[in-house]
ZAKOL-896997 format. One record per residue (C-alpha): residue number from 0; residue in three letters; x, z, y. Coordinates in nm, 3 decimals. Each point is the difference from the previous one (the first is absolute). Last residue first. Layout:
// residues N
+-----+--------+---------+---------+---------+
! num ! residu !       u !       w !       v !
+-----+--------+---------+---------+---------+
! NUM !    ALA !       X !       Z !       Y !
...
+-----+--------+---------+---------+---------+
END
This chain:
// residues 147
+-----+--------+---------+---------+---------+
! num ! residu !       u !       w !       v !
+-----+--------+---------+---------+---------+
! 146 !    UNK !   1.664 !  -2.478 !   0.361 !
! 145 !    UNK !  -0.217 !   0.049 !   0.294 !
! 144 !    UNK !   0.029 !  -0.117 !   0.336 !
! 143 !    UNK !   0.102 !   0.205 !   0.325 !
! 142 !    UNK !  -0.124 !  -0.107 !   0.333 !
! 141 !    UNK !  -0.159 !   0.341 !   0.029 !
! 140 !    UNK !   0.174 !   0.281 !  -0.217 !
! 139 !    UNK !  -0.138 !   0.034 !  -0.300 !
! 138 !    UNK !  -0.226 !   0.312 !  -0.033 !
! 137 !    UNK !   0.077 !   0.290 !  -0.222 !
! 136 !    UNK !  -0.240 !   0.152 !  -0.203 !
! 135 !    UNK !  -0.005 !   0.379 !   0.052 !
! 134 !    UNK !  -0.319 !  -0.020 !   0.245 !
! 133 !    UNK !  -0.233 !  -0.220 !  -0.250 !
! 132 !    UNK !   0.040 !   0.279 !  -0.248 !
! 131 !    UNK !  -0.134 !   0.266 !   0.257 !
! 130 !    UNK !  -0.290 !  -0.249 !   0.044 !
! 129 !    UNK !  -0.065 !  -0.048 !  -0.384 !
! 128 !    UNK !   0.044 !   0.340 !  -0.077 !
! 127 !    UNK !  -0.272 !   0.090 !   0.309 !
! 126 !    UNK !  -0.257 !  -0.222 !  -0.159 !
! 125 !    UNK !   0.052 !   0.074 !  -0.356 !
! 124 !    UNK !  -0.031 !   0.378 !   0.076 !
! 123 !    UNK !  -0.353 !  -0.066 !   0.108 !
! 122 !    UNK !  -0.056 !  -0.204 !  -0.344 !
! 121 !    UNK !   0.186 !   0.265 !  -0.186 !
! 120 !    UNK !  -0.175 !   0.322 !   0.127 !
! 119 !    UNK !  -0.335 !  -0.147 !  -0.132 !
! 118 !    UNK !   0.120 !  -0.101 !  -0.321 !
! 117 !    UNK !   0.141 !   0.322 !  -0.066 !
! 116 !    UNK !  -0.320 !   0.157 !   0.119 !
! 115 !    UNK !  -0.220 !  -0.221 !  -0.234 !
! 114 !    UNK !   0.186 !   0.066 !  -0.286 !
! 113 !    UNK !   0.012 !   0.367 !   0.028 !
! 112 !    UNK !  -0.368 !   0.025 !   0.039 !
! 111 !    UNK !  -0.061 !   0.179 !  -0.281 !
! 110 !    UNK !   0.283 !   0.223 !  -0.106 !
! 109 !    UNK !   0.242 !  -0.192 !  -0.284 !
! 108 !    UNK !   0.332 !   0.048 !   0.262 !
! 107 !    UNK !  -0.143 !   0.340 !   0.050 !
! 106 !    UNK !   0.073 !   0.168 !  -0.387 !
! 105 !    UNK !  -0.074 !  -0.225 !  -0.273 !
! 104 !    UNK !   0.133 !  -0.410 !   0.015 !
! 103 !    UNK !  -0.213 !  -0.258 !  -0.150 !
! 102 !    UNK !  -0.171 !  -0.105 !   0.342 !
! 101 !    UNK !   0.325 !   0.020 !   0.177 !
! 100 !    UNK !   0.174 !  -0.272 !  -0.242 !
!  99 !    UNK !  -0.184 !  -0.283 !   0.143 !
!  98 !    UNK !   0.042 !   0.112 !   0.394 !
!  97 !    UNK !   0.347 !   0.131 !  -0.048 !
!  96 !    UNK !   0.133 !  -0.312 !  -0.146 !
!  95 !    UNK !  -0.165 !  -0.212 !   0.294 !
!  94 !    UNK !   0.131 !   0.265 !   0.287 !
!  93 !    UNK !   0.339 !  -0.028 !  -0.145 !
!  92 !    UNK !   0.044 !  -0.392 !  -0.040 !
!  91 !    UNK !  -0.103 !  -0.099 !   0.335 !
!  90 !    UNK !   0.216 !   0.126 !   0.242 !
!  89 !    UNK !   0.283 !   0.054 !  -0.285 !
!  88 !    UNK !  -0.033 !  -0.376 !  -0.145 !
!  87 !    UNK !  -0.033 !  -0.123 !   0.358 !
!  86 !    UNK !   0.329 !   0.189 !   0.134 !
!  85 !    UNK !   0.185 !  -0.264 !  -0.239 !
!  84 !    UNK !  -0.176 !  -0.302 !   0.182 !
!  83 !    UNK !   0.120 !   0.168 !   0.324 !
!  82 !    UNK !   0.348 !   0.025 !  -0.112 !
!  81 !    UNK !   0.018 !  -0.277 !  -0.118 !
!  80 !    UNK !  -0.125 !  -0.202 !   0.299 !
!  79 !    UNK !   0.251 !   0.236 !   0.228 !
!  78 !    UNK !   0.289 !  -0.082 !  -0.242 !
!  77 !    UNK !   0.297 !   0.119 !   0.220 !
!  76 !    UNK !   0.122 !   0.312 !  -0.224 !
!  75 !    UNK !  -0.121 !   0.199 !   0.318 !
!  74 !    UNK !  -0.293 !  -0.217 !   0.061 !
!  73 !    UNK !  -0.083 !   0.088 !  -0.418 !
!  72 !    UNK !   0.053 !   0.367 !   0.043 !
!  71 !    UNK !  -0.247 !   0.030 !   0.307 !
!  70 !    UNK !  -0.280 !  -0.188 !  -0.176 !
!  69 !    UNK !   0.116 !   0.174 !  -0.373 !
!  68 !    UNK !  -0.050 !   0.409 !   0.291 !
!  67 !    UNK !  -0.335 !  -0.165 !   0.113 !
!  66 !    UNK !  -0.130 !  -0.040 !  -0.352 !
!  65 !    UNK !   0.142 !   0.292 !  -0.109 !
!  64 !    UNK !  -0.201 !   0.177 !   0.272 !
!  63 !    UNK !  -0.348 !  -0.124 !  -0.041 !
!  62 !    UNK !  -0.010 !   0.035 !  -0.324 !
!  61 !    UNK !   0.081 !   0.351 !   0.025 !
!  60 !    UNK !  -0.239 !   0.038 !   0.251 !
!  59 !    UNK !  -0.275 !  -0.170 !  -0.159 !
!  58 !    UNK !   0.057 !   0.252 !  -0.322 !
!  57 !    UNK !   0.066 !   0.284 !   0.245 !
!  56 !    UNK !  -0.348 !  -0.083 !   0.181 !
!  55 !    UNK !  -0.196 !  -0.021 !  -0.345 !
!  54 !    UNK !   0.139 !   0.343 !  -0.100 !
!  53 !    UNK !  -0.041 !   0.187 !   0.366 !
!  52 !    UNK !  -0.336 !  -0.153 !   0.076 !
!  51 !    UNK !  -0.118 !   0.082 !  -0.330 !
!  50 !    UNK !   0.126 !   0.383 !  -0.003 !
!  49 !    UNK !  -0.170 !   0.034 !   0.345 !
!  48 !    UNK !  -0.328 !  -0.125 !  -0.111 !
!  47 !    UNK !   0.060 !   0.238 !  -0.326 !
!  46 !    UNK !   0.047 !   0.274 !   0.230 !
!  45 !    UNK !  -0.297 !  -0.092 !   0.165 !
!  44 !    UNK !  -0.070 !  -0.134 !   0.345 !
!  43 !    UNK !  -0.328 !  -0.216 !   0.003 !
!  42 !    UNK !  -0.095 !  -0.282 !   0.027 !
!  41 !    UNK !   0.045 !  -0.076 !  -0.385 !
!  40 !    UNK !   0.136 !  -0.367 !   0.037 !
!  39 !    UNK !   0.021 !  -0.032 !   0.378 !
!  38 !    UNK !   0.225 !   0.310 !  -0.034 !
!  37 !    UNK !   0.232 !  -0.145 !  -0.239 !
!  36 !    UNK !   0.055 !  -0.312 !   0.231 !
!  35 !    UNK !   0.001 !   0.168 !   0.287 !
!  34 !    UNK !   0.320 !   0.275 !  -0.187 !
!  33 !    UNK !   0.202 !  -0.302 !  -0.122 !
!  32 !    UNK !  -0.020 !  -0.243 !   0.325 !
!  31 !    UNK !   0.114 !   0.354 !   0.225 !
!  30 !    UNK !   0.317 !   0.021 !  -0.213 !
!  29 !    UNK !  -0.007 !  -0.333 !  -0.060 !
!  28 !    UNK !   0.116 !  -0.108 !   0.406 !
!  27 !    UNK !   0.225 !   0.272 !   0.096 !
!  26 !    UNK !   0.132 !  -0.157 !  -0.364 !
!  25 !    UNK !   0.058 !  -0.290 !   0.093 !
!  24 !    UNK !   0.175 !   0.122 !   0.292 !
!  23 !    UNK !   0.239 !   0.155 !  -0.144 !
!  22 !    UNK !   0.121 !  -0.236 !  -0.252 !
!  21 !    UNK !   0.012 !  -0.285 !   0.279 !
!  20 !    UNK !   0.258 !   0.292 !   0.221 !
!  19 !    UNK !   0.197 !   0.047 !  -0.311 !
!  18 !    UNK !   0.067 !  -0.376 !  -0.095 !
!  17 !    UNK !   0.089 !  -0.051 !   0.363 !
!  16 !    UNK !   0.227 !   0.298 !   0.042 !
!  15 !    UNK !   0.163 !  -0.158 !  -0.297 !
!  14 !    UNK !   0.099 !  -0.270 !   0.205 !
!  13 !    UNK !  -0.146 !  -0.361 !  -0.002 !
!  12 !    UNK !   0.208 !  -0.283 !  -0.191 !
!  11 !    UNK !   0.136 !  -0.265 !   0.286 !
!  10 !    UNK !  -0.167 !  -0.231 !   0.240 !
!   9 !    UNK !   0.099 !   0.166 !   0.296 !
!   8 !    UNK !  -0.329 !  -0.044 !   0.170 !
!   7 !    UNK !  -0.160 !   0.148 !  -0.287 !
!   6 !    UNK !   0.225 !   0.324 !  -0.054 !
!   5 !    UNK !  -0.020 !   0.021 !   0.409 !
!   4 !    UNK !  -0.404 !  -0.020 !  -0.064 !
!   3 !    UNK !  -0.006 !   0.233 !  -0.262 !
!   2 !    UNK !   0.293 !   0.265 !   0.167 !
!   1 !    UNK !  -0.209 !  -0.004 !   0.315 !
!   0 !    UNK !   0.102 !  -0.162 !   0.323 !
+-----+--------+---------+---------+---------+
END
């Protein structure tokens, strides 16, 4: 049995190994998401392509991982709504602030196209957070009620 699905079955706080393993695997997955998206945009492989994909992907993956590491913290602390509500302001807050202040910014946070690519990376990203979030929530036990 995996350490998710024992953490789950058990009912208690997953393991760090959990919070680890989710924060890996997002980002096999917006590593790849960041450098499509910035390539659909120019199609082609600059250096400033590259330079996009590697700023808007570390804003989604930053994101990304706080978010997961408040999910993990509040099942530890026992406040898995909390804790998900509090990875919310992270998962979404981030991305949002970097997408209006981007445009003002010099250097390659105000290139063209930054916007879009952080955007881009954070739907896809969206999708596996969600799912790797799903995984550290604990499940009640069947028969059990809530309080």
């Amino acid at each position: 049995m995996s350490d998710a699905r024992a953490t789950r079955a058990a009912g208690t706080a997953p393991s760090l190994r959990v919070l680890i393993g989710s924060v890996g695997w997002l980002t096999l997955v917006i590593v790849p998401a960041a450098v499509l998206v910035a390539y659909l945009q120019t199609m082609a492989f600059t250096t400033n392509t590259v330079l996009v994909a590697a700023a808007g992907g570390a804003i989604c993956w930053i994101a990304g991982a706080l978010a997961l590491t408040v999910t993990w913290l509040g099942n530890c602390l026992a406040m898995p709504v909390q804790g998900v509500l509090g990875a919310m302001l992270f998962r979404l807050g981030i991305p949002l602030v970097s997408v209006v202040a981007a445009p003002q910014l010099e250097g390659i946070l105000g290139v063209s196209g930054m916007a879009t690519t952080i955007l881009g990376v954070y739907l896809i990203a969206l999708i596996a957070e969600t799912a790797l979030s799903l995984r550290m929530v604990p499940q009640m036990p069947l028969g059990a009620r809530p309080v």
